[in-house]
C-alpha positions, -999 to 999 in steps of 0.1 A, spaced: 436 -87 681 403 -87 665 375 -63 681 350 -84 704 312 -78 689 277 -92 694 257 -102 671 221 -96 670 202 -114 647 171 -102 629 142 -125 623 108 -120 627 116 -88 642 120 -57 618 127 -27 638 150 -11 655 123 5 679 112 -14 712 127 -47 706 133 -68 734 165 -92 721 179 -61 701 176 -37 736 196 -60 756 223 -69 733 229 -31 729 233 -31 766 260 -56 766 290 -37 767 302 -51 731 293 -35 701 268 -54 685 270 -65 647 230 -67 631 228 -98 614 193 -115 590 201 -142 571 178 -151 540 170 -185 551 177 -211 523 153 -237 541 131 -213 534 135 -198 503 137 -233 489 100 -239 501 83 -211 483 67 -217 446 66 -188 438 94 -165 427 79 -131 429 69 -141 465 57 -109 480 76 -117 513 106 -116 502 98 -82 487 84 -73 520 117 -85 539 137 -70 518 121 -34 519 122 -32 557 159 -45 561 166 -21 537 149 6 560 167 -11 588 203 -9 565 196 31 557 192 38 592 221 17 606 246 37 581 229 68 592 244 61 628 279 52 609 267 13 615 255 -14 590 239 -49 589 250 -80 576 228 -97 554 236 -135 546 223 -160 520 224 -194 531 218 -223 558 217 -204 590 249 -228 604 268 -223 579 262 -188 579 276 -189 617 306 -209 609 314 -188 587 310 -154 610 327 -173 636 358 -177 613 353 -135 605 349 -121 636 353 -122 678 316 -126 690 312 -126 723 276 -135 724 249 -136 697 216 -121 708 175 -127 695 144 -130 697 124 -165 705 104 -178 673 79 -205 681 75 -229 654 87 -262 645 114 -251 623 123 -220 641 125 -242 673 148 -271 660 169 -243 637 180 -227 670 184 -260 693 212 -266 664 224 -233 662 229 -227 703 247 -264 698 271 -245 672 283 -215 690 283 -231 727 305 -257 709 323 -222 703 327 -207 737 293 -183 725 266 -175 744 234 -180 725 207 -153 742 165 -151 733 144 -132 746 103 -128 743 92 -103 721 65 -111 697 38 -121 719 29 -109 755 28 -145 771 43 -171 757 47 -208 758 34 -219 792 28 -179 806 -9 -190 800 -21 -223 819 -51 -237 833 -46 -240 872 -37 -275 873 -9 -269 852 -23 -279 815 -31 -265 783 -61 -243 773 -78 -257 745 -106 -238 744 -102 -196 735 -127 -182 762 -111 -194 797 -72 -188 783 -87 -155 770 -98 -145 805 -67 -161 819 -43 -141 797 -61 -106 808 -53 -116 846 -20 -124 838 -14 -90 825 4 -67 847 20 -30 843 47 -45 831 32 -64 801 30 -33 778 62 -22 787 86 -7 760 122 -19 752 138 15 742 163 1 722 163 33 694 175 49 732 205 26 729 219 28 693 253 42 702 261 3 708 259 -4 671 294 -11 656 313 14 636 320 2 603 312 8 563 281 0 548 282 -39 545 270 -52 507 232 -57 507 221 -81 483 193 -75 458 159 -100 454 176 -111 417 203 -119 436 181 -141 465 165 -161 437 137 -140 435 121 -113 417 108 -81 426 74 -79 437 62 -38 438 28 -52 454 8 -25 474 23 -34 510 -1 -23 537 11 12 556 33 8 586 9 33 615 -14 20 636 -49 34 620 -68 49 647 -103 57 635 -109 16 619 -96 3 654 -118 28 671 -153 11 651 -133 -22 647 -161 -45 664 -190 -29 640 -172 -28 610 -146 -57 609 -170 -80 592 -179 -67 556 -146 -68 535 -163 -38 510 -152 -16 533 -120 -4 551 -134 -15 584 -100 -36 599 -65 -24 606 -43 -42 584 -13 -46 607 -12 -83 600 19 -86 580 39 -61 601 31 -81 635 43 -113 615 71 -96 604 77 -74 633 80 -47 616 55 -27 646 60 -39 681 32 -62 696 34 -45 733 25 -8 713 -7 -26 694 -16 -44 722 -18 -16 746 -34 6 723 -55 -25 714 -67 -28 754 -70 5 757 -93 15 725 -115 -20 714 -123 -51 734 -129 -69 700 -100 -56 685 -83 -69 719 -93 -101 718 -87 -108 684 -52 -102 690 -51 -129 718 -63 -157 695 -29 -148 676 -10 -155 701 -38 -182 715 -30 -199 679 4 -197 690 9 -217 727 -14 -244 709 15 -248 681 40 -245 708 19 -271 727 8 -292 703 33 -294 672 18 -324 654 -8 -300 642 12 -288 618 1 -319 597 -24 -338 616 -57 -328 634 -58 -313 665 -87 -336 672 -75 -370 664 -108 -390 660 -111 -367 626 -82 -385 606 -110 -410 599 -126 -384 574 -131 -397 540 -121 -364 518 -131 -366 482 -100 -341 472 -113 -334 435 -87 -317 419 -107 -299 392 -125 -287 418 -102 -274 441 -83 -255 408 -117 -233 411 -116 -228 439 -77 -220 441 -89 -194 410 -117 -183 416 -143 -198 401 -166 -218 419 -195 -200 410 -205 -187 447 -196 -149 442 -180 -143 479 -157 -174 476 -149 -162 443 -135 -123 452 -121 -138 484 -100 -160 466 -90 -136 436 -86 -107 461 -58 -132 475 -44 -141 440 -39 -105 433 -26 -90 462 -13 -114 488 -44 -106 513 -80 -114 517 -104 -104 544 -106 -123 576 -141 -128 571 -138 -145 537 -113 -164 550 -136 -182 571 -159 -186 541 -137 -201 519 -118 -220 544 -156 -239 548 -167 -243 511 -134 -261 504 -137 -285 533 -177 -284 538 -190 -279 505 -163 -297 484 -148 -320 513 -111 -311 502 -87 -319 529 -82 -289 553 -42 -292 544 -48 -289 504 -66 -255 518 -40 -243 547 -10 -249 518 -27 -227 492 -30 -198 518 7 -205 528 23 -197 493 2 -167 485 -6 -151 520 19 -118 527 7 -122 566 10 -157 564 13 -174 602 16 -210 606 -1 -213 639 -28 -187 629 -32 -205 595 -33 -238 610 -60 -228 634 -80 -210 614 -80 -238 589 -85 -267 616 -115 -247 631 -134 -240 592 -129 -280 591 -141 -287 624 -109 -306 639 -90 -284 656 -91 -264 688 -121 -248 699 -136 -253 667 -170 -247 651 -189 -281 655 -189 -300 620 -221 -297 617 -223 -258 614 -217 -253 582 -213 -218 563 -243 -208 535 -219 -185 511 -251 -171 501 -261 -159 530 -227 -148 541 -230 -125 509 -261 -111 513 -253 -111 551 -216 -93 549 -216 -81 515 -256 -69 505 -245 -38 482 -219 -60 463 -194 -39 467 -165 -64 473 -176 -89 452 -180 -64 418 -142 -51 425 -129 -84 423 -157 -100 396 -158 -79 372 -179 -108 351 -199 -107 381 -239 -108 364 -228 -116 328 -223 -151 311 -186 -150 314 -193 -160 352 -196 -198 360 -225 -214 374 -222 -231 409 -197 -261 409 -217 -279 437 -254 -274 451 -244 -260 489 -275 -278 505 -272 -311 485 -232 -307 496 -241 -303 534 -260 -335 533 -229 -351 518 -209 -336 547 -225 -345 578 -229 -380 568 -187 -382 561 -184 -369 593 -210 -387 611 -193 -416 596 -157 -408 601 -167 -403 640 -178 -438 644 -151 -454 631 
């Protein structure tokens, strides 16, 4: 008779180090299987074939593979529809139970409804567990029971919920003797996925002490090193959110809090899952957008003319990332200063972000456009001029990513900002009486 395994399947969740699902499939008593799956409703989505994500993916599962095979394990790594991947480990091997952890967005959320569906309708337990975020879905809400919209009061509720077990590790390296014995399973390559090989610059993998430490004085000016760059290992999981987090309470309250919003973006999408393609505020689907596509193929490269749009959105181009800052700032020219709909935004920054978060995406754009949660009135509107001189003043940014920067080869301003703030506050004055 076959041998009875678990499976525990790797998501959004990267390590083998304090992981929550991973910890207590090892203690089941069965050896446990690894299992990712490269996600064909996925894959299908992304334009772009050298997507650095898959790149990114594939590096740390192949970490996760050398290290597995170290301990005379392996991982199995699938191509595919996630249920048909399962019927067809169900028809390979004995699983007991198949162990993960919880994912929180639309498609994550009705992938798994069908997937506990398939292997109850197989005598298999399906088990998830929280490990991404400290509180989750409701963990966080008002006293009467609703849902915070508004960052401050959840902020100050989420610290009082925090107890001395929030922090607390999931050994699971402690537990690897649970892995199953067997040969090294085939591991595809990225040609093989579809894709091709990005060798993009992927942000170290250690927590960097000495930026958290000065994190609130120097996490605004994106010429300098001044903010930790974790982003795309806590989307990935490759570095566990209870270690940053503790560290994060321990070292810098602004660092601290800026982590909440991430998982304050979060509950809201859990909450609130039309956002995804509507307004959070709903009175704002009355905004007239003028969507100029001309326009928005500057902005998309570049060359608007307004320098610290411009190296925000070429340092994204080139390397997958651009400062949180900038974000902001080009997140408002495109929906204040050209009135292009916050989505034609939130879907560039999808295909070409390596940390790219729905829920953090989705609320950062909603709240540049004014309609989402907590979000900056309408009517304040960001001067890229003064944001330069403001966040930038010694040009260092902007000259590493304009090189043209000063010399006719750069274009002059596609739109006058104070003629185009006019323009704005009327469409939304007039969208709000409608």
């Amino acid at each position: 008779m076959a041998q009875t395994v678990s499976i525990f399947w790797f998501r959004r969740d990267l390590r083998l180090n304090d992981n929550a699902g991973l910890q207590a499939a090892l203690r089941n008593g069965n050896p446990v299987l690894p299992l990712f799956i490269f996600d064909t409703n996925i894959l299908n989505e992304l334009e772009d074939k050298d997507d650095r994500r898959v790149s990114f993916i594939h590096k740390h599962l192949f970490e996760i593979k050398t290290n597995l095979e170290d301990k005379g394990s392996s991982i199995l790594v699938k191509h595919g529809k996630p249920a048909e991947v399962f019927r067809e480990i169900i028809s390979n091997y004995n699983i007991a139970k198949v162990y993960t952890n919880r994912d929180y967005e639309p498609y994550a959320r009705e992938r798994d409804k069908e997937t506990e569906q398939l292997l109850n309708n197989n005598g298999i337990d399906f088990l998830s567990y929280k490990d991404q975020v400290i509180h989750e879905k409701d963990d966080v809400l008002k006293d009467d029971g609703s849902p915070y919209t508004v960052f401050t009061p959840y902020m100050k509720k989420w610290k009082n919920a925090i107890s001395n077990q929030s922090f607390q590790q999931h050994p699971s390296e402690k537990n690897q003797d649970g892995f199953l014995k067997i040969e090294p399973l085939p591991f595809p390559s990225i040609i093989e996925l579809g894709f091709e090989n990005n060798p993009a610059h992927f942000p170290e993998k250690r927590i960097p002490f000495d930026i958290i430490e000065t994190y609130d004085k120097t996490r605004d000016f994106p010429g300098i090193t001044g903010t930790s760059r974790l982003s795309a290992h806590l989307r990935f999981g490759t570095i566990s959110i209870r270690e940053v987090m503790k560290i994060a309470a321990d070292t810098n309250e602004t660092w601290y809090n800026e982590l909440i919003w991430r998982e304050f973006y979060m509950m809201i999408l859990w909450q609130y899952p039309y956002v995804v393609k509507k307004p959070f505020r709903k009175v704002y689907e009355n905004i007239v957008w003028r969507n100029n596509e001309e326009e928005f193929d500057k902005w998309c490269s570049g060359k608007t003319g307004y320098p610290l749009v411009d190296a925000g959105m070429r340092q994204l181009n080139e390397t997958g990332y651009m400062h949180n800052r900038v974000r902001m700032v080009t997140a408002s020219f495109l929906t204040k200063d050209l009135l292009t709909d916050w989505r034609w935004g939130e879907a560039y920054f999808a295909n070409k972000l390596l940390d790219y978060e729905l829920s953090s995406n989705n609320g950062g754009w909603q709240w540049a456009a004014g309609t989402g949660v907590d979000a900056a009135p309408y009517f304040r509107i960001f001067n890229p001029e003064s944001q330069q001189k403001k966040f930038d003043p010694e040009l260092h940014y902007i000259r590493k990513y304009i090189p043209e920067y000063h010399t006719d080869d750069y274009p002059d301003p596609i739109v006058n900002h104070k003629e185009a703030r006019k323009r704005t506050l009327k469409t939304y004055q007039e969208a709000l009486k409608r």
